[in-house]
C-alpha distance (Angstrom), angle and dihedral (degrees) to the residues before:
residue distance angle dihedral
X1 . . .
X2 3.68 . .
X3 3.60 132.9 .
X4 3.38 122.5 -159.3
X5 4.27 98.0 -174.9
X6 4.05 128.7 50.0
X7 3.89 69.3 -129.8
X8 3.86 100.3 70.1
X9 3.72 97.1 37.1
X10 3.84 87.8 53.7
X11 3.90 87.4 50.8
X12 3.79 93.4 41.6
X13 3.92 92.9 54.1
X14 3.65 97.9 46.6
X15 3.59 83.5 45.6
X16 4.10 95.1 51.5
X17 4.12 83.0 48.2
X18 3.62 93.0 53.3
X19 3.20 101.9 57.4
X20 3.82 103.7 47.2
X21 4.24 97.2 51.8
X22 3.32 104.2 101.6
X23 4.06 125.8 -112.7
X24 3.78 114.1 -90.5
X25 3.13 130.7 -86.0
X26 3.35 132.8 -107.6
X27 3.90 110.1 -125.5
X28 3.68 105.6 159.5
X29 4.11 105.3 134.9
X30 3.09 129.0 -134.7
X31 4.01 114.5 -94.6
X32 4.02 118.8 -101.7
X33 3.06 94.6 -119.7
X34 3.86 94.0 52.3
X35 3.92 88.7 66.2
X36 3.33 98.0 44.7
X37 3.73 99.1 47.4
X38 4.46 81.8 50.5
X39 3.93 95.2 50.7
X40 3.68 94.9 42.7
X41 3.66 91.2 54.5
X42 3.26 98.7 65.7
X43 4.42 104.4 34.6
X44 3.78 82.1 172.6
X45 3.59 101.7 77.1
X46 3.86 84.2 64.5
X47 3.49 93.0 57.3
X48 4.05 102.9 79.4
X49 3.87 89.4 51.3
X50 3.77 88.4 48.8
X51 3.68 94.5 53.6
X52 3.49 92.5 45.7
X53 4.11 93.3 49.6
X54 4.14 83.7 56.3
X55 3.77 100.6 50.6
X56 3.63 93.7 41.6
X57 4.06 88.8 57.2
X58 3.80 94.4 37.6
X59 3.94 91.9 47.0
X60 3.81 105.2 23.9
X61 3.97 118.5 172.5
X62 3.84 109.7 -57.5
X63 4.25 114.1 -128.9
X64 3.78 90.6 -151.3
X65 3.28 135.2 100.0
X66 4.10 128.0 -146.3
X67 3.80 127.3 -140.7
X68 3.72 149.0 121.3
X69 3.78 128.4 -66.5
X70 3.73 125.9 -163.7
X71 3.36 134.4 174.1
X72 4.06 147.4 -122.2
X73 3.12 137.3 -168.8
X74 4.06 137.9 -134.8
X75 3.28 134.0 -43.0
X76 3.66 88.6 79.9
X77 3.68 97.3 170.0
X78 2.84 150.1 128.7
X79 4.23 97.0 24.5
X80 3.87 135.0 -161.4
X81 3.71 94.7 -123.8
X82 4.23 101.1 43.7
X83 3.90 102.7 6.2
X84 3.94 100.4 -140.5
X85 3.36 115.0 -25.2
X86 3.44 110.9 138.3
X87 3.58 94.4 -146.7
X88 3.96 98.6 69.3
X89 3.96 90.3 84.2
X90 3.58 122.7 87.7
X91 3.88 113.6 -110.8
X92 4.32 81.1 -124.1
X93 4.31 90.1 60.1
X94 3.56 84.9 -128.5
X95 3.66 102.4 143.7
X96 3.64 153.0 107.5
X97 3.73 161.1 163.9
X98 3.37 127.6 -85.9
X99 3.78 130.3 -131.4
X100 3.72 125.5 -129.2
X101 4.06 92.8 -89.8
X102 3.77 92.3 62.0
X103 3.95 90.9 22.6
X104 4.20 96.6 97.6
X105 3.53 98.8 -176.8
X106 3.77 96.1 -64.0
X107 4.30 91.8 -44.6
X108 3.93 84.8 115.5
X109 3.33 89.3 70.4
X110 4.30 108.7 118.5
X111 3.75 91.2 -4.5
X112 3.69 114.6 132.2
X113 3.88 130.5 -136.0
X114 3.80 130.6 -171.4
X115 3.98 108.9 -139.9
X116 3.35 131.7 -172.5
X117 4.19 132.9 -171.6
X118 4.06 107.6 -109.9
X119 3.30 103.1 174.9
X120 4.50 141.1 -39.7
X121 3.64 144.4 -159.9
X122 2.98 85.0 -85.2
X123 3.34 133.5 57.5
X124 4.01 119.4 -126.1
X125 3.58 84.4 25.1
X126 3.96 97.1 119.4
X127 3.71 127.6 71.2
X128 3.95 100.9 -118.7
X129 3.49 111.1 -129.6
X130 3.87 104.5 7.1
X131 3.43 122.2 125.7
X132 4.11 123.4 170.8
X133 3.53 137.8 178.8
X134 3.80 119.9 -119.8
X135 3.45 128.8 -171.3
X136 4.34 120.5 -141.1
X137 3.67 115.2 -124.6
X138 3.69 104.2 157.9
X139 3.60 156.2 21.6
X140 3.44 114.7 -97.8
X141 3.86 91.5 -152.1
X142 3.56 94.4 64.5
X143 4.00 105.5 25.1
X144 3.14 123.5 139.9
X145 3.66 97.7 -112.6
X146 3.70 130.1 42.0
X147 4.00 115.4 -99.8
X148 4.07 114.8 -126.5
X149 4.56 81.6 -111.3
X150 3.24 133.1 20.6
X151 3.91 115.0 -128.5
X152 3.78 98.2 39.1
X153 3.49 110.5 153.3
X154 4.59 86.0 -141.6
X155 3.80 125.3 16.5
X156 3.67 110.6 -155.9
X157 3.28 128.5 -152.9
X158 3.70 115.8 -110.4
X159 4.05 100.0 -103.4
X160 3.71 82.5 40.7
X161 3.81 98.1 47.8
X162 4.04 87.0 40.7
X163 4.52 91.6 59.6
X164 3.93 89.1 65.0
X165 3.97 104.5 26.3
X166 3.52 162.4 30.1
X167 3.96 102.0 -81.5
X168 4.29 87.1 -151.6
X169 3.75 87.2 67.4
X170 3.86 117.6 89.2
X171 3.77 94.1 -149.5
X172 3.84 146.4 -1.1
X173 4.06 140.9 -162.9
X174 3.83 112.4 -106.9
X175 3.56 145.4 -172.9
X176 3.69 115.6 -144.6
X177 3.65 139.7 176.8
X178 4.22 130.7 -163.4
X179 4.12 98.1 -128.1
């Protein structure tokens, strides 16, 4: 199409951008009221999210950690993490080596776990209610004397291992926590 004036291709333009934006839209809401008659005729929709709200605050996200414990005996010396100096080991006893899960390249070294029985082979085996704090002091790859099972992700030591079980049994489940 020609256009002969600045006139008509100004009309012609606005024209061509008329007619291509869309037609309005329709934003009238829904009333208040509306809603609130909908949800409240149906209160059981609420109920999943209620149920979850309760069991998320009775059984919030646990900080602990669960593995196995063994135990080993004396010699405890020389250690991976302070090589024999006597002084390394709690004046309590309650000690031990940590496996390769907890291991971290050595970092274990000093750190300090609660640990607690949670259940055995066995049952009975655990000490119900006791809990003690242990501090790590070696590797239990390379310590000095064997652990009661390989793979354990703590070996106690024997007075250690003794607070929370049954000293017959070779190994136990746990829950422990770095303090």
């Amino acid at each position: 199409m020609n256009y002969n004036t600045n006139e008509q291709r100004r009309i012609a333009s606005v024209w061509n951008f008329v007619t291509i934006i869309p037609k309005p839209l329709n934003l009238a809401q829904p009333s208040i009221s509306s809603n609130l008659a909908s949800s409240m005729s149906s209160p059981l929709r609420l109920l999943p999210f209620l149920l979850f709200f309760v069991l998320a605050t009775l059984f919030g996200p646990s900080q602990a950690d669960v593995g196995t414990a063994a135990h080993y005996s004396p010699p405890y010396l020389p250690t991976s993490c302070f090589g024999s100096d006597p002084s390394q080991f709690p004046s309590s006893n309650l000690f031990g080596s940590a496996g390769e899960g907890i291991w971290d390249n050595g970092a274990a070294c000093g750190r300090q776990y609660l640990v607690r029985c949670i259940s055995a082979a066995v049952p009975k085996t655990c000490i119900p209610g006791q809990t003690i704090q242990i501090k790590i002091v070696d590797r239990a790859l390379s310590s000095k004397s064997r652990p009661s099972r390989n793979d354990a992700t703590m070996v106690l030591s024997t007075t250690a291992f003794a607070a929370i079980a049954n000293s017959s049994a070779s190994f136990v489940n746990v829950e422990f926590q770095q303090v």
